[in-house]
N, C-alpha and C positions, 0 to 999 in steps of 0.2 A: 504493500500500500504506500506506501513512505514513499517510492520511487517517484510517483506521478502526482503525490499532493504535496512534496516539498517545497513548491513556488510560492504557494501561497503563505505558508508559515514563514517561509523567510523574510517573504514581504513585513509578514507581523511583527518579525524580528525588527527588522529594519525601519521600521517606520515607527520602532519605537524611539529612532535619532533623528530621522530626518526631518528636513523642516520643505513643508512643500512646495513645488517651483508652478510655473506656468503648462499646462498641457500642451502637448505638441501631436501632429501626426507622425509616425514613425514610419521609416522605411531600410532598408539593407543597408544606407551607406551613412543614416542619422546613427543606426543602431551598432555597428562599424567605429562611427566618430567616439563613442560614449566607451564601447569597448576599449581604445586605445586608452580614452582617460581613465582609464578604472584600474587597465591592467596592471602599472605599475606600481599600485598600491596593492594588488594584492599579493603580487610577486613580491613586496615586501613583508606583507605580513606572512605570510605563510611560510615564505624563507627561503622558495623554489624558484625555478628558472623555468617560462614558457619553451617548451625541446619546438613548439611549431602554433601558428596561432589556428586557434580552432572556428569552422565554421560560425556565422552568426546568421539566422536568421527569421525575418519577419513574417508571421501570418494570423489570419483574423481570428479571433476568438471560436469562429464557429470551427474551422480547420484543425485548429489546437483538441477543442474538444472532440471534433472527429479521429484524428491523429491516436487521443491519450485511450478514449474506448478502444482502436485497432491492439492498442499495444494491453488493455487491460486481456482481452480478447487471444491475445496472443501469452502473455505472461499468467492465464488463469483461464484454460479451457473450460467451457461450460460445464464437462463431467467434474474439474476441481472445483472449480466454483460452487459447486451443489453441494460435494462432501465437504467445503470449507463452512459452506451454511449449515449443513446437519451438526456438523461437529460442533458450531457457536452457540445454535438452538439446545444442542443435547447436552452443552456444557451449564446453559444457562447464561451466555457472555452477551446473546442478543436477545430478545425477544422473538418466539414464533411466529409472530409476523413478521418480522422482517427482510426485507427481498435482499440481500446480500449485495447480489451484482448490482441492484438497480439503485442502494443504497452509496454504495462506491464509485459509479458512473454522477448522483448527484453532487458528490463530493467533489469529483474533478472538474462535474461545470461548473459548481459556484463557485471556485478557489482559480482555476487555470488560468496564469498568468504570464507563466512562463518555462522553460527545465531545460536542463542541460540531458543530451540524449546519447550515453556509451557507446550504442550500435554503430551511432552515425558519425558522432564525433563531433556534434553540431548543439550548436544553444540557438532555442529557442524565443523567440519574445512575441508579445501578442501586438496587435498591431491597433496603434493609438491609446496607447497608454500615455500615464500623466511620465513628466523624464524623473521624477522620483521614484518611482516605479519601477522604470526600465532603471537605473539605477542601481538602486536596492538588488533585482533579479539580477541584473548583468555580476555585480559585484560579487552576489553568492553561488551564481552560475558558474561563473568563471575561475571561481576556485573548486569544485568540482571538474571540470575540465582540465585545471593544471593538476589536481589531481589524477585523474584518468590518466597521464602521460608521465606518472609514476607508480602507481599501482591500479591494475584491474579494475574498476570499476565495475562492471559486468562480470566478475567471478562472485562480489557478495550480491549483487543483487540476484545473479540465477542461483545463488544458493539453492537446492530442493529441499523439503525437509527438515530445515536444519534453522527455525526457527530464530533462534537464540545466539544462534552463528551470527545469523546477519544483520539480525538487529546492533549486536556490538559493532560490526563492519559498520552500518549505518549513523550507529554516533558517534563514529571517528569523521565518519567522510562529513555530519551535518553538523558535528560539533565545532569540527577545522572551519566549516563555511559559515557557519553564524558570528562567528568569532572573526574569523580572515573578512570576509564580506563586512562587517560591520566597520572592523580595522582600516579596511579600504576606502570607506568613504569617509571615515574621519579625519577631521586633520593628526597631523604625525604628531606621535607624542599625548597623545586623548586616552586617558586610561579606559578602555574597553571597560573591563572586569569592575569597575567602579561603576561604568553609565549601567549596567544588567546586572548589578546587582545579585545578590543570593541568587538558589536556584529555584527557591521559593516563588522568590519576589520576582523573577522572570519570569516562573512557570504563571505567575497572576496575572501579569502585563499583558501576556499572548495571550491569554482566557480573555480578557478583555480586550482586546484586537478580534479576535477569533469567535466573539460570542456576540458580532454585528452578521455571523455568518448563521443565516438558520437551519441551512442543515448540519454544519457542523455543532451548532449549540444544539441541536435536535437529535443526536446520534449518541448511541449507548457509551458508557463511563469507558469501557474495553478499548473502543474503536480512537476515542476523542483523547485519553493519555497514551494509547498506541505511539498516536498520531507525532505528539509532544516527547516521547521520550529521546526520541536522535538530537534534537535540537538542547533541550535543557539539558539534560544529565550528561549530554553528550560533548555540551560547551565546558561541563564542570571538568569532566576527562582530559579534554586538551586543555584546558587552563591548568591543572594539574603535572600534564604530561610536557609543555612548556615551562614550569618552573623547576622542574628535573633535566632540563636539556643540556646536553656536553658540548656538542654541536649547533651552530645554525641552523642548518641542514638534516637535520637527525627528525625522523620525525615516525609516527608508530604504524606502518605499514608494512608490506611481506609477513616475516617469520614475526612481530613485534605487534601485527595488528591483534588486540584482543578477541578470543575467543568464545566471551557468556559476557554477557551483562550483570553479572555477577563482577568482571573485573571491569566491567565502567561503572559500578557504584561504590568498589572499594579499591582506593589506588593499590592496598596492599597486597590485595590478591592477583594484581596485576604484576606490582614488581617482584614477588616473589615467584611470578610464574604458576602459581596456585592453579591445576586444571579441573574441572570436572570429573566425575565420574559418566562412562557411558553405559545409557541404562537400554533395558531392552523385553522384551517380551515372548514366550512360544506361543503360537497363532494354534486357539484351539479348534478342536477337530468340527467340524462343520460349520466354520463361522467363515466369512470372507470379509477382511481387511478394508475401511471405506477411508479411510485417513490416518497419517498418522507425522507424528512434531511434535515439539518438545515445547514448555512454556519459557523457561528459565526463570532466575532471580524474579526479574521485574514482574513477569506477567503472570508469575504465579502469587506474588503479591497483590497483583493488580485482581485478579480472579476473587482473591479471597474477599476483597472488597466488592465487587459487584453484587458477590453471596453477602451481603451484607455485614461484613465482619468491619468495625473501625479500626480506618486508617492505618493507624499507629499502632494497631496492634497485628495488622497483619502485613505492615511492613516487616516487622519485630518479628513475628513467624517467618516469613520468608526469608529471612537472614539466617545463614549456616546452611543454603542451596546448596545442593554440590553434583547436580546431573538430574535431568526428569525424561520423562517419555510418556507422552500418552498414546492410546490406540482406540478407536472408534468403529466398534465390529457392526457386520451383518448379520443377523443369525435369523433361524428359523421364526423364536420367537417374538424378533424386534432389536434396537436398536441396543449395544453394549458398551459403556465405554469401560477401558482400563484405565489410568494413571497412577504411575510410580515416581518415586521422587527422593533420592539421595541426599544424605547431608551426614555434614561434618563432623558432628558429635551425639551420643544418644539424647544428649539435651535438646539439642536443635530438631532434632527429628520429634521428641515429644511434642516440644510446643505448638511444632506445627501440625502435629495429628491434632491436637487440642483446636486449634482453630481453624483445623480443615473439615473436623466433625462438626464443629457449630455451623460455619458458612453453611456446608451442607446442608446441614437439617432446618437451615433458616430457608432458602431457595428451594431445596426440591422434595424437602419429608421425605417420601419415602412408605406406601403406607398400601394395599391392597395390590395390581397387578406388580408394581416395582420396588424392587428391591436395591439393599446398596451397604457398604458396611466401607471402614476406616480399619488396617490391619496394620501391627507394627513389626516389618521384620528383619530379621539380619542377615547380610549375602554377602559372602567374601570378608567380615568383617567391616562392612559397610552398611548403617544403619539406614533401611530405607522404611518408608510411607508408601502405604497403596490402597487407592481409593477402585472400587469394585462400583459402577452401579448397572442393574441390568433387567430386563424383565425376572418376575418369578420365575417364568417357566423357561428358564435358559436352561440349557443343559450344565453349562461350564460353572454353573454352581455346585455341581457335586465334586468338582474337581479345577481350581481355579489355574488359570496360564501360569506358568513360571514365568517369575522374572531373573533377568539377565544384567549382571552388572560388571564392569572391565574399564581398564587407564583407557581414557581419552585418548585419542589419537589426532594429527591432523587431518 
C-alpha cells in the first residue's frame, strides 16, 4: 500500500514547513526547472551523489489515477486481493463490509499527487498543481530516486510474503525522504529534527493534515497507522541512524538495511544485529492454504489495538516480538486462521498471551458454531504464543498444525 499513497503523506509532511507560493500550470520543462533547484539540496542532505538524472514527468490527475489502479492491479491480482480481504475480515483488522480493493483505489484518488516509479525510473507529478506542491513531491521524490540508484528499490517493494520485511525496507526508504525532502527545501543549516518535533507530535501534525482527507479519516485504525508508520517511526530511525554515522556517505542499505520493525523501533536491536526468529507452520491435512504473512512488532501491536486493547498497553505486549506467522486456511468446515508469534523471554511471551486473550475475546467471543483458544508453548527453546481460531466443526481441532520455529535467514 505505502508504495502508491506515499505522495500524499509526504505532501502532509511537507506542508507542515512550507509556506504557500502562487499556483502555476505545470508542464515537462517547468517541472525539469524545479527538479534542478531541489536537487542539490537533496544531494546534500542525504549525502549521495545523482550516478544519472532521472526521468521527470507531467500528467493529469485522471492519468495518474489511471496509471496507480494499472499498477495496484498488477502489484495485487484480484485472487490476492480477495485473500488479503478475507484475511482482514477474518482477522477483524477491517470490517465485513469493506471492499478492500475499492477501499485502496479511493485512497489513491483522493491523495495522488505525485510518486517516484522503480520500474520506470521516472517521477511523476500531476499536472497543475500549486509549485508548493510540486515542490514538496519533487523534493521527497527525488530522494527516492537517488535512492533507487543505490539500493533496489523494487526488491523491498516486490517483497512477497514477507510483510514485516518490507515494511522496515519502507521506513528507511520514507524515513530518508521525509527527512532529506524536508532538509531540501529548507534553508541550510534549519534544524529538521526541531521543526517535526517528537514522533508523537509528528504523528499528530499528519493526522491533522490527513484528516481534511475523508477517506483517509474514514478508513479503519489498521489501514490509517499502516499508512503512517514509514514516515514517523521511520524518520525517528534515520535521525537515529544519522547520529551514529562514521561516514558521510555511510548510510543503512544492502546487508545494513533493517530486517523487522522490531529494529526500526529499537535502535538497539538494530545495532546489535538482534534477528528474529523464523516461525512456520504444517498445513493440515485437508485444508488449503488462502494466505499467509507475518504481522511483526508494529502490527501486531497495532492489531491488539483494533481488538480493543489500550494503546499503551498493547504496545507494552508487543514489545519482546521476536518472529510471527500467520496462516489463513480453507477447510471443509469454513474459514481457519493460525497465528504464532515468538518472543524473547517467557515474560514477554506471557504478557502478550495476556493481552492477546483479552483483545480476542473483546472482538470476536467466540461462542456456538466458533471456536478459538490462546496456547503457550515452547519450541527449540523459544517461547512462542498461538492463537487457534476456527469453526467447531474443523477437523484440525483434534489434532492442531505444528509449529515451526529456526534462525532467521536473509
Amino acid at each position: 500500500m505505502d508504495r502508491l499513497t506515499r505522495a500524499a503523506l509526504a505532501l502532509a509532511v511537507t506542508a507542515l514547513a512550507a509556506a504557500p507560493r502562487a499556483a502555476r500550470a505545470q508542464d515537462e520543462n517547468e517541472a525539469l526547472q524545479i527538479a534542478r533547484e531541489v536537487t542539490p539540496g537533496v544531494e546534500r542532505a542525504v549525502g549521495l551523489k545523482f550516478k544519472r538524472v532521472p526521468a521527470i514527468e507531467v500528467r493529469s490527475r485522471e492519468q495518474l489515477r489511471g496509471y496507480l489502479s494499472r499498477e495496484l492491479a498488477e502489484q495485487m491480482p484480484p485472487r490476492e486481493m480477495a485473500a488479503v480481504q478475507r484475511t482482514y475480515r477474518a482477522f477483524g483488522l477491517i470490517p465485513d463490509t469493506t471492499d478492500f480493493r475499492r477501499l485502496m483505489l479511493d485512497l489513491y484518488g483522493e491523495q495522488v499527487a505525485g510518486f517516484y516509479d522503480p520500474d520506470s525510473s521516472a517521477l511523476f507529478i500531476v499536472r497543475g498543481a500549486d509549485q508548493v506542491t510540486v515542490e514538496a513531491i519533487m523534493a521527497h521524490e527525488l530522494v527516492h530516486a537517488l535512492q533507487d540508484q543505490y539500493m533496489p528499490l523494487d526488491s523491498i517493494l516486490k517483497l512477497k510474503h514477507q510483510n514485516d520485511r518490507q515494511m522496515a525496507g519502507q521506513a528507511v526508504a520514507e524515513g530518508q525522504a521525509t527527512l532529506g525532502g524536508l532538509e531540501a527545501m529548507l534553508p541550510e543549516g534549519t534544524d529538521v529534527a526541531d521543526l517535526l518535533g517528537t514522533p508523537d507530535q509528528l504523528r499528530q501534525r499528519i493526522r491533522a493534515v490527513q484528516s481534511a482527507m475523508p477517506v483517509y479519516a474514514a478508513a479503519p485504525l489498521f489501514i490509517q497507522e499502516g499508512l503512517l508508520f514509514p514516515y514517523i517511526e521511520g524518520a525517528q530511525f534515520i535521525r537515529e541512524f544519522d547520529a551514529r554515522r562514521t561516514r558521510p556517505d555511510e548510510e543503512p542499505y544492502g546487508d545494513r538495511l533493517p530486517v523487522s520493525t522490531a529494529q526500526i523501533l529499537h535502535a538497539s536491536l538494530y545495532t546489535s544485529h538482534t534477528l528474529p526468529q523464523r516461525v512456520g507452520f504444517a498445513l493440515a491435512p485437508g485444508d488449503t492454504l488462502v494466505y499467509d504473512d507475518d504481522f511483526g512488532e508494529f502490527e501486531t501491536g497495532l492489531a491488539l489495538r483494533t481488538w480493543g486493547v489500550d494503546q499503551a498497553v498493547a504496545e507494552a505486549a508487543a514489545d519482546g516480538w521476536n518472529g510471527d506467522r500467520f496462516e489463513v486456511l480453507g477447510s471443509p468446515a469454513g474459514t481457519v486462521l493460525l497465528w504464532a508469534s515468538a518472543w524473547r523471554t517467557p515474560q514477554d511471551a506471557d504478557q502478550f498471551q495476556r493481552a492477546l486473550t483479552d483483545g480476542w475475546a473483546r472482538r470476536h467471543g467466540g461462542t456456538g458454531a466458533q471456536r478459538w483458544r490462546v496456547d503457550r508453548l515452547q519450541i527449540r527453546g523459544v517461547p512462542v504464543v498461538l492463537l487457534v481460531a476456527a469453526p467447531a466443526a474443523w477437523r484440525g481441532w483434534k489434532r492442531l498444525p505444528a509449529v515451526a520455529v529456526a534462525p532467521f535467514a536473509r
